[in-house]
Backbone as CSV, one residue per row, in Angstrom:
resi,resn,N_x,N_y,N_z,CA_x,CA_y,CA_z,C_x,C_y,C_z
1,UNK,1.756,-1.139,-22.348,2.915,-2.012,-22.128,4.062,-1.208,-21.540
2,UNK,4.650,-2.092,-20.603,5.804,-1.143,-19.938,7.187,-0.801,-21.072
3,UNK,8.084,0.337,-20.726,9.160,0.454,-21.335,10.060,-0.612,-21.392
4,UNK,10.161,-1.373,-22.590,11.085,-2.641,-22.485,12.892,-2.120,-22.940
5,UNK,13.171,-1.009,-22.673,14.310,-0.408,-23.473,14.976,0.133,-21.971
6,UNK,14.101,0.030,-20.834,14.619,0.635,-19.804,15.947,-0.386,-18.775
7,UNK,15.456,-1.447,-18.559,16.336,-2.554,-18.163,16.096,-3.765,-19.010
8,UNK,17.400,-4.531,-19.280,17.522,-5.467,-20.181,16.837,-6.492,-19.397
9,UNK,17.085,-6.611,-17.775,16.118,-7.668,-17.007,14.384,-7.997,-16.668
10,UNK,13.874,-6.436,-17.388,12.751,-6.561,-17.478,12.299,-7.419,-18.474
11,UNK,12.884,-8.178,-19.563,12.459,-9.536,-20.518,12.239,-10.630,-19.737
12,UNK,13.568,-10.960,-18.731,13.339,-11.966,-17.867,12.514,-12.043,-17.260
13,UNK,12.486,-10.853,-16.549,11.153,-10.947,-15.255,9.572,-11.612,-15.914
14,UNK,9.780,-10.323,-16.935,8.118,-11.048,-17.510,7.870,-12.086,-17.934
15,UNK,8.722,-12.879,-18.694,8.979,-13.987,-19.422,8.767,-15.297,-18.168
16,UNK,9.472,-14.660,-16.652,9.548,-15.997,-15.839,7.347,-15.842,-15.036
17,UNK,7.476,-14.468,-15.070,6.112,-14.772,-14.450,5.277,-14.747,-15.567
18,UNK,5.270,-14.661,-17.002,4.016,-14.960,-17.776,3.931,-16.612,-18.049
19,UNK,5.076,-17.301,-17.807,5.151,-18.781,-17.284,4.854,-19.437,-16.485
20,UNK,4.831,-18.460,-15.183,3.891,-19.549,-14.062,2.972,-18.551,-13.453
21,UNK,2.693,-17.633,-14.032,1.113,-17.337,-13.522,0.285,-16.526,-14.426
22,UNK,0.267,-17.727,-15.618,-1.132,-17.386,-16.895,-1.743,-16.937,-16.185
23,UNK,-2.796,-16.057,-16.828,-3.869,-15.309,-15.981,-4.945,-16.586,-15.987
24,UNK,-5.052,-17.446,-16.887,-6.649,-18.697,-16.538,-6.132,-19.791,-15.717
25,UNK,-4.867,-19.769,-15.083,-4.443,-21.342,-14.587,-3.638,-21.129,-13.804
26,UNK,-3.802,-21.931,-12.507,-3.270,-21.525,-11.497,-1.884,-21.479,-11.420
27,UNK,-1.208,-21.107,-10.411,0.287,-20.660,-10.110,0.946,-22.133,-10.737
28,UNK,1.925,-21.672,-11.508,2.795,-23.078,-11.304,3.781,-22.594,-10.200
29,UNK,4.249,-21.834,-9.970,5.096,-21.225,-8.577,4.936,-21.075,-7.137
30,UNK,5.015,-21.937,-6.544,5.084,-21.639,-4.828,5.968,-21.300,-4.067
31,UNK,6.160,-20.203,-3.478,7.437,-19.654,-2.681,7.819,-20.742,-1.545
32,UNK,8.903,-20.547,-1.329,9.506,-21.421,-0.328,9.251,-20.448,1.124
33,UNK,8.168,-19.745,1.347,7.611,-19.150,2.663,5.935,-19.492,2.660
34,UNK,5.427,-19.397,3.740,3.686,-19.784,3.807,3.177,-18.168,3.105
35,UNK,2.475,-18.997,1.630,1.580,-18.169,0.814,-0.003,-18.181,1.412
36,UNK,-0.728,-17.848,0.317,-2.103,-17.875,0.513,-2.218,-17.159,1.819
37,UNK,-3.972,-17.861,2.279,-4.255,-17.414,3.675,-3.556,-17.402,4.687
38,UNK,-2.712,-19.166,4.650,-1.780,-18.685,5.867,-1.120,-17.640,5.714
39,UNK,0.123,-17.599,4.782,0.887,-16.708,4.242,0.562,-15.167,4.835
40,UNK,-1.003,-15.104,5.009,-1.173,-13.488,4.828,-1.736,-13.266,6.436
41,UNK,-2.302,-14.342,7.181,-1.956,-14.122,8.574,-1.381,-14.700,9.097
42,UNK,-0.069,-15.052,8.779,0.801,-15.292,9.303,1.710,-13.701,9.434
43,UNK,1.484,-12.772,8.673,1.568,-11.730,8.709,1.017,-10.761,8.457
44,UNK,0.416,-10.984,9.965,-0.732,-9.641,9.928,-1.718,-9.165,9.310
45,UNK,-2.263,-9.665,8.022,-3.198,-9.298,7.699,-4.679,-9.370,8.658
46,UNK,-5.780,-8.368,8.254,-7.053,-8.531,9.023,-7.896,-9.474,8.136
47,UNK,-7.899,-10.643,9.355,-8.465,-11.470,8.889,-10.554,-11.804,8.541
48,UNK,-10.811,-10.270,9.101,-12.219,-10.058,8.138,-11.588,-9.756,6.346
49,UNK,-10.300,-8.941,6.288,-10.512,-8.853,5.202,-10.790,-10.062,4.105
50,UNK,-9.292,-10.776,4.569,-9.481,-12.153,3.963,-10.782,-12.725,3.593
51,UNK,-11.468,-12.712,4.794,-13.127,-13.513,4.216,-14.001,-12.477,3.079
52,UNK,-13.398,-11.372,3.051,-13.899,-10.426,2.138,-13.513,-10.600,0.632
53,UNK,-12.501,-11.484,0.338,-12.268,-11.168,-0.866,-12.086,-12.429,-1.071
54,UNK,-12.388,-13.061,-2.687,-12.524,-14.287,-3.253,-11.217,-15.044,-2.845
55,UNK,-11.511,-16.713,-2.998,-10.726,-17.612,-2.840,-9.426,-17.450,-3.241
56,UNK,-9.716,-16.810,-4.981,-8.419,-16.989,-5.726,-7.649,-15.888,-5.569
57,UNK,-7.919,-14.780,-4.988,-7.320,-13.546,-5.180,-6.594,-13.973,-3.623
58,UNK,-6.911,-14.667,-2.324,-6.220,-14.930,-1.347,-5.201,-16.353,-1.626
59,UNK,-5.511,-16.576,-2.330,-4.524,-18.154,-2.721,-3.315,-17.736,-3.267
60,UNK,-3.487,-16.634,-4.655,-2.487,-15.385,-4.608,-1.632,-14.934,-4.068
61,UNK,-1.442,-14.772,-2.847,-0.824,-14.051,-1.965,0.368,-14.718,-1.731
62,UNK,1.629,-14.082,-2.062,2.802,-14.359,-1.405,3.487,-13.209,-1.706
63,UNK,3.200,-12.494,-0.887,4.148,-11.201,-0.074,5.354,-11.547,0.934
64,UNK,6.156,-11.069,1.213,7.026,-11.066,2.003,6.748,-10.383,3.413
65,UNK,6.066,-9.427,3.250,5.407,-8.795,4.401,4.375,-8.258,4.382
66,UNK,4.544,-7.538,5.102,2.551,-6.981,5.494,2.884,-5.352,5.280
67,UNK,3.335,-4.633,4.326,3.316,-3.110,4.180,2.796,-2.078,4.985
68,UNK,1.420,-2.996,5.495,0.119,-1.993,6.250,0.558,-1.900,7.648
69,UNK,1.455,-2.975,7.714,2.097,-2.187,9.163,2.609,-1.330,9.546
70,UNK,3.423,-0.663,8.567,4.232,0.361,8.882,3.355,1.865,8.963
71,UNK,1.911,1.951,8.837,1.572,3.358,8.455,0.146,3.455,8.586
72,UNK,-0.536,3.912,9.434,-2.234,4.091,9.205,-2.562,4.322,7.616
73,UNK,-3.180,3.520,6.620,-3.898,4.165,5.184,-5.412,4.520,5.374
74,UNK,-5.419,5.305,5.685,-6.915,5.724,6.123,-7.687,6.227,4.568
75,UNK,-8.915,6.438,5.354,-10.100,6.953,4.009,-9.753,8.125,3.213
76,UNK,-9.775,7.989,1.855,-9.924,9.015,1.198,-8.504,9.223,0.604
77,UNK,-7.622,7.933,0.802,-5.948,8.611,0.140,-5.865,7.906,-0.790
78,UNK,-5.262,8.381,-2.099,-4.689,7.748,-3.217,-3.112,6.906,-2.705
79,UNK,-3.271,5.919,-3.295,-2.931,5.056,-2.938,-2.196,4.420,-3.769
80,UNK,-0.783,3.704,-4.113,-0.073,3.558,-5.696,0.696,1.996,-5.197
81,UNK,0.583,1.232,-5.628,1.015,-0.012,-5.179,2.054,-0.716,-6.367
82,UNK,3.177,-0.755,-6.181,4.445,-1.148,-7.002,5.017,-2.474,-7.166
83,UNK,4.348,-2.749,-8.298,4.451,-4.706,-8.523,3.734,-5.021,-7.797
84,UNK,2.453,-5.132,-8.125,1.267,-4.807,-7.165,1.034,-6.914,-7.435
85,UNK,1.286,-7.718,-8.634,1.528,-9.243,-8.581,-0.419,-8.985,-9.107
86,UNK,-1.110,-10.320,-7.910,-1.732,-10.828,-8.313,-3.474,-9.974,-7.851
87,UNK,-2.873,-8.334,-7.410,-3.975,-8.014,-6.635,-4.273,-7.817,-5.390
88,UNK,-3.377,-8.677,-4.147,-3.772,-8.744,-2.906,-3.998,-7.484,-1.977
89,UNK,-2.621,-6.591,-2.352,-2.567,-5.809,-1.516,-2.942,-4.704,-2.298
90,UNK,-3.769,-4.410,-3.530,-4.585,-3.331,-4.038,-5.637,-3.498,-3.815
91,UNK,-6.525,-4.727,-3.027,-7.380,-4.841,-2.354,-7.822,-4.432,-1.260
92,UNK,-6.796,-4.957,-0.290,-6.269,-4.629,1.280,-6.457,-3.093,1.359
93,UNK,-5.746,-2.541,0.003,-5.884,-1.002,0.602,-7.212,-0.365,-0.220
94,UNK,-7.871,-1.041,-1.115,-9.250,-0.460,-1.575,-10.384,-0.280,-0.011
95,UNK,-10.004,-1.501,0.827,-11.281,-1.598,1.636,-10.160,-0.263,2.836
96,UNK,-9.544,0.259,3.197,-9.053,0.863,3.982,-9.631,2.634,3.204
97,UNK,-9.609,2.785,2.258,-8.995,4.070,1.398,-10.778,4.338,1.025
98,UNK,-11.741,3.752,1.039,-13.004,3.618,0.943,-13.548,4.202,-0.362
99,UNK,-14.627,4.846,-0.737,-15.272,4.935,-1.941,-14.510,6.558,-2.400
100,UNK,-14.272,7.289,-1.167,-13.424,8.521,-1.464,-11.963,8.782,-1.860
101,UNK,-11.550,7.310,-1.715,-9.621,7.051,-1.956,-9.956,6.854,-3.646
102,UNK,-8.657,6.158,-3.494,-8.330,5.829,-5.200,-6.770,4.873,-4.801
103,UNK,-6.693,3.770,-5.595,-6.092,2.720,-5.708,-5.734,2.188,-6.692
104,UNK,-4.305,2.178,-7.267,-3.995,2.362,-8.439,-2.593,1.403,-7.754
105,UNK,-2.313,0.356,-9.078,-1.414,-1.051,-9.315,-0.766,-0.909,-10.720
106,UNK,0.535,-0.946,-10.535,1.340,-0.910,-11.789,2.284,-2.760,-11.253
107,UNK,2.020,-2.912,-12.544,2.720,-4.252,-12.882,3.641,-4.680,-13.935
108,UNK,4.889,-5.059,-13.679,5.738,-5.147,-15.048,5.209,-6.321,-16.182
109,UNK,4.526,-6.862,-15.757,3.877,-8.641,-16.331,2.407,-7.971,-17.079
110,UNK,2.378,-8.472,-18.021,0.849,-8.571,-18.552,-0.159,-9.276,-18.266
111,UNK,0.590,-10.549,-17.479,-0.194,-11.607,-17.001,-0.223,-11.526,-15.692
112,UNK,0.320,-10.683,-15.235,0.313,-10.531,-13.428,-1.060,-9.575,-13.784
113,UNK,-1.027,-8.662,-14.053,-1.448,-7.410,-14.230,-3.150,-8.028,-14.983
114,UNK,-3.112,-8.626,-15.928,-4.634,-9.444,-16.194,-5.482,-10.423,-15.113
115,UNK,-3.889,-10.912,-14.537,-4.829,-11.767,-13.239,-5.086,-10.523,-11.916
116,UNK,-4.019,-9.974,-11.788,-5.028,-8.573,-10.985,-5.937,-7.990,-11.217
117,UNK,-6.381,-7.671,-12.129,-8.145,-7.594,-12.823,-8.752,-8.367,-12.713
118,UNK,-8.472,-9.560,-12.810,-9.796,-10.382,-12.785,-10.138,-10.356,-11.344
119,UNK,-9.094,-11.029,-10.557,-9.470,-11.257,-9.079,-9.735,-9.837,-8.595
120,UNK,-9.461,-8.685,-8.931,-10.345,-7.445,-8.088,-11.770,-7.024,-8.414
121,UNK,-11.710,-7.633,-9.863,-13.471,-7.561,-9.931,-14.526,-8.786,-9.630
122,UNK,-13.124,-9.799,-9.137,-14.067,-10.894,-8.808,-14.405,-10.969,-7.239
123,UNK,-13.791,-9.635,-6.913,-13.793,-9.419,-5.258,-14.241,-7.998,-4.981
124,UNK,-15.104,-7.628,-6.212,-16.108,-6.434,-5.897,-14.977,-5.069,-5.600
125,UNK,-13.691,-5.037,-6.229,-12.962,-3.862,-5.753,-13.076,-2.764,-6.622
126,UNK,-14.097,-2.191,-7.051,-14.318,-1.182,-7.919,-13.564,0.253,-8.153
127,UNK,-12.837,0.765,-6.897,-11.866,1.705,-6.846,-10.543,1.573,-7.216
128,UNK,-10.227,0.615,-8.021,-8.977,0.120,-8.154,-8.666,0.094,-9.686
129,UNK,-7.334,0.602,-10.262,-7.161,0.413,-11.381,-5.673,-0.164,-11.505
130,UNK,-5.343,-1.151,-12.782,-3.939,-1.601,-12.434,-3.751,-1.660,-13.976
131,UNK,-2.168,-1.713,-14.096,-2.069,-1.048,-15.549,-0.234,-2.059,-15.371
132,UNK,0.000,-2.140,-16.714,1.583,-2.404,-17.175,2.370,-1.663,-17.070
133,UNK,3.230,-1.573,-16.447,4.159,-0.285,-16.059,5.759,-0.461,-15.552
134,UNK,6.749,0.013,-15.838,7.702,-0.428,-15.307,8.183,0.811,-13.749
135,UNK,8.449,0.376,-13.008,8.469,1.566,-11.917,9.642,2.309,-11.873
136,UNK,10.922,2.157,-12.632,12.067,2.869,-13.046,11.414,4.269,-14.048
137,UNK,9.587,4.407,-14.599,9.433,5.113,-15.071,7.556,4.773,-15.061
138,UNK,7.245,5.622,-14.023,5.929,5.703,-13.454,4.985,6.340,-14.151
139,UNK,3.591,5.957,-14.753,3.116,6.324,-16.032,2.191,7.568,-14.967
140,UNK,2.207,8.284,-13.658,1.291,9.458,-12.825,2.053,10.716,-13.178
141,UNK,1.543,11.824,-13.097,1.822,13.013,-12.892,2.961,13.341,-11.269
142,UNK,3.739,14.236,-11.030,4.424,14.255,-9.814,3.176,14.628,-8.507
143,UNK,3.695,13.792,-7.461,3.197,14.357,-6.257,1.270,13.510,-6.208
144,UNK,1.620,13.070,-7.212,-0.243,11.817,-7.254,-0.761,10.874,-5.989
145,UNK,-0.026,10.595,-5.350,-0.173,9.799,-4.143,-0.093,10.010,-2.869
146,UNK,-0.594,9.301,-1.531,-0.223,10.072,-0.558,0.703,8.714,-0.126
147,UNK,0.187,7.767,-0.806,1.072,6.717,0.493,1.466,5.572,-1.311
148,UNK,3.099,5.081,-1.165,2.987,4.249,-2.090,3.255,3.057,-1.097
149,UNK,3.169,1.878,-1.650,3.517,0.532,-0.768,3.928,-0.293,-2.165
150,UNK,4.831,-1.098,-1.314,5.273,-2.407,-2.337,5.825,-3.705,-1.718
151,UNK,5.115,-4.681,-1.899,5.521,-6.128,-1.445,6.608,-7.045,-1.831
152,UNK,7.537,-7.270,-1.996,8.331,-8.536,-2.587,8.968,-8.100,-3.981
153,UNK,8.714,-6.731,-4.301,8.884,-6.533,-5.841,9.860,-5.341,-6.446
154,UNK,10.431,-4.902,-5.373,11.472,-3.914,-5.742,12.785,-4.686,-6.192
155,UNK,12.776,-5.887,-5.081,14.473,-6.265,-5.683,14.704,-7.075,-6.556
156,UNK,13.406,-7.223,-7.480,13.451,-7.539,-8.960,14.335,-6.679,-10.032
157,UNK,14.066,-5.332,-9.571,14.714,-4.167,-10.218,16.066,-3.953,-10.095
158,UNK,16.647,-4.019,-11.224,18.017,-3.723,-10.736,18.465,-2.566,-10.565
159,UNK,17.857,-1.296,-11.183,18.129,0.041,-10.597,17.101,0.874,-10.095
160,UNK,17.580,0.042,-8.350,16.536,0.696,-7.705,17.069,2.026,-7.404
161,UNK,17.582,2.618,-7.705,17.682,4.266,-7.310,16.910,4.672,-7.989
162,UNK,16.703,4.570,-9.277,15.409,4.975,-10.395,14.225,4.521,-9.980
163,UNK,13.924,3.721,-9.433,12.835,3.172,-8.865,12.522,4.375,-7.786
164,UNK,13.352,4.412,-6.421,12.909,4.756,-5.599,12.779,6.543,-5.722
165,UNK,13.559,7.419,-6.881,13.795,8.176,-7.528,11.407,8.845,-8.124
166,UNK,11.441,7.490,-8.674,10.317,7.819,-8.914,9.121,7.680,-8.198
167,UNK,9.337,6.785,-6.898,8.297,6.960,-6.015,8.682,8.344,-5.291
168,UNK,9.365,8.675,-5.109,9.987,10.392,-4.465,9.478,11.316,-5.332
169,UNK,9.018,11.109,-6.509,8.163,12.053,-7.519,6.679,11.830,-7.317
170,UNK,6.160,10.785,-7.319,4.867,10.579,-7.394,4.406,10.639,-6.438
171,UNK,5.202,10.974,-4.531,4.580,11.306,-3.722,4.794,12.367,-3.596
172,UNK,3.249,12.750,-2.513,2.653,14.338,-2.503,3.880,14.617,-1.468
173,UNK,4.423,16.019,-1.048,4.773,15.991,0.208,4.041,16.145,1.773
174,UNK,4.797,15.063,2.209,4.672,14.459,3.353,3.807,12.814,3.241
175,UNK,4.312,12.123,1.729,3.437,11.438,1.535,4.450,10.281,2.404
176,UNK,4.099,8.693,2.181,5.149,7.879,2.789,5.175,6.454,1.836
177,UNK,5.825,6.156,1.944,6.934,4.923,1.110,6.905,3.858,2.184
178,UNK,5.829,3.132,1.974,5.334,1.510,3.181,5.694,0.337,1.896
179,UNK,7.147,-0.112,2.717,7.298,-1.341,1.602,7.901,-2.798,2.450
180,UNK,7.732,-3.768,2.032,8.380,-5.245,2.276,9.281,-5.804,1.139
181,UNK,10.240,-5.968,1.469,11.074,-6.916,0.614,12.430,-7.491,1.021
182,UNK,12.828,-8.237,0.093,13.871,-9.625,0.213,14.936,-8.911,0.083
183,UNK,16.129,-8.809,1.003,17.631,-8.576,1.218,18.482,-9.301,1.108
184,UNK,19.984,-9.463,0.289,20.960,-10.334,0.501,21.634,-9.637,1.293
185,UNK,21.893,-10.392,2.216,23.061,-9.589,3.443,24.757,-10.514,2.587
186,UNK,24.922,-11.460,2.236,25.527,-12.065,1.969,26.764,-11.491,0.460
187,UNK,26.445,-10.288,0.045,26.832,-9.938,-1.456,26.245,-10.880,-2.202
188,UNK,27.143,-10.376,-3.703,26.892,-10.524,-5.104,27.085,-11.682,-5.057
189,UNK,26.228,-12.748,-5.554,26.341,-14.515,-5.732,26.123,-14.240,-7.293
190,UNK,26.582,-15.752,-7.528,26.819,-16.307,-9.226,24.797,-16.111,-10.147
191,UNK,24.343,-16.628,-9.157,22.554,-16.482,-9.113,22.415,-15.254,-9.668
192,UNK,22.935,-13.990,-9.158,22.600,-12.988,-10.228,22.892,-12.638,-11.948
193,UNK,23.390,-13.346,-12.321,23.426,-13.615,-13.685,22.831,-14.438,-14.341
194,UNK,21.858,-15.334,-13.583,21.006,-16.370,-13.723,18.935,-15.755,-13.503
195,UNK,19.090,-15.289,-15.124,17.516,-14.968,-15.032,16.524,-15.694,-14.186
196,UNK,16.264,-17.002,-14.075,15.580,-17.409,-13.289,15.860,-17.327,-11.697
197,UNK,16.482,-17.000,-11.666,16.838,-17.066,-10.127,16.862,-15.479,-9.861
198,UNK,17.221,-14.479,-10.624,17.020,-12.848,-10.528,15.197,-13.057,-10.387
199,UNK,14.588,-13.304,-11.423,13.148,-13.611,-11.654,11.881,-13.625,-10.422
200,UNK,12.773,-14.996,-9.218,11.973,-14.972,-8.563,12.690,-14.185,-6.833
């Protein structure tokens, strides 16, 4: 279980996603952007992968972007994926990173993190391990990774300097930091004091 003593918003977070995505029943949550298959080529994903991996683990999918753009992940690299959600993109990079990589998912949710197990073994991803973790305090040794990536899930965190603090530890040097996520250009709105709306 992740450190619950580290941010007071990590109650919320888990609390809003162990509510709409039990690990046995589908999403009660749909983003207001194209999820699922579209969702995932609509940005860029390779769409052999898609046919590679089960229904439910692509229905899953609502990333904000496509991470894998920014960086060749070739064979044989450890690989660390941050609020890794429902699985998608610890998949994406199992079939890139091959039987010689290693692929490893930390999740603040117990129920994100159970439905990422199921759907990676229900999609044959055997190199992959995903665990409860809060990323303000990364459960690897320094310098463990060559490449971290993260989808939609940093600006959940409210202190991302600790966050990004600890992906700067857990990569090797010359490793790289491939991430997607949601920006307010606008400042501080009333919404941030409003767990559900920090949440999603």
């Amino acid at each position: 279980m992740a450190d619950e003593s580290l941010d007071p918003r990590h109650d919320d977070v888990r609390k809003w996603y162990g509510e709409h995505f039990a690990p046995s029943a589908k999403p009660s949550y749909h983003p207001p952007y194209p999820s699922g298959r579209v969702g995932a080529l609509g940005l860029g994903y390779d769409p052999g992968t898609l046919d590679a991996a089960s229904q439910s683990l692509v229905e899953g999918f609502c990333g904000v972007g496509n991470p894998f753009l920014l960086g060749d992940v070739s064979a044989g690299v450890r690989l660390l994926d941050v609020g890794c959600g429902a699985g998608f993109d610890c998949f994406v990079a199992s079939s890139l990173v091959g039987p010689d990589g290693r692929v490893e998912g930390i999740d603040l949710t117990p129920e994100m993190v159970s439905r990422a197990r199921h759907h990676l073994s229900e999609s044959g991803a055997s190199d992959v391990s995903v665990r409860a973790a809060a990323a303000e305090r990364l459960p690897y040794p320094d310098e463990s990774f060559d490449v971290v990536i993260s989808n939609g899930a940093i600006n959940l965190m409210s202190d991302k300097g600790a966050v990004f603090r600890e992906i700067r530890r857990v990569l090797r040097p010359g490793g790289r930091l491939q991430f997607a996520d949601v920006v307010r250009v606008a400042g501080v709105s009333e919404e941030q004091g409003d767990p559900d709306a920090w949440s999603r």
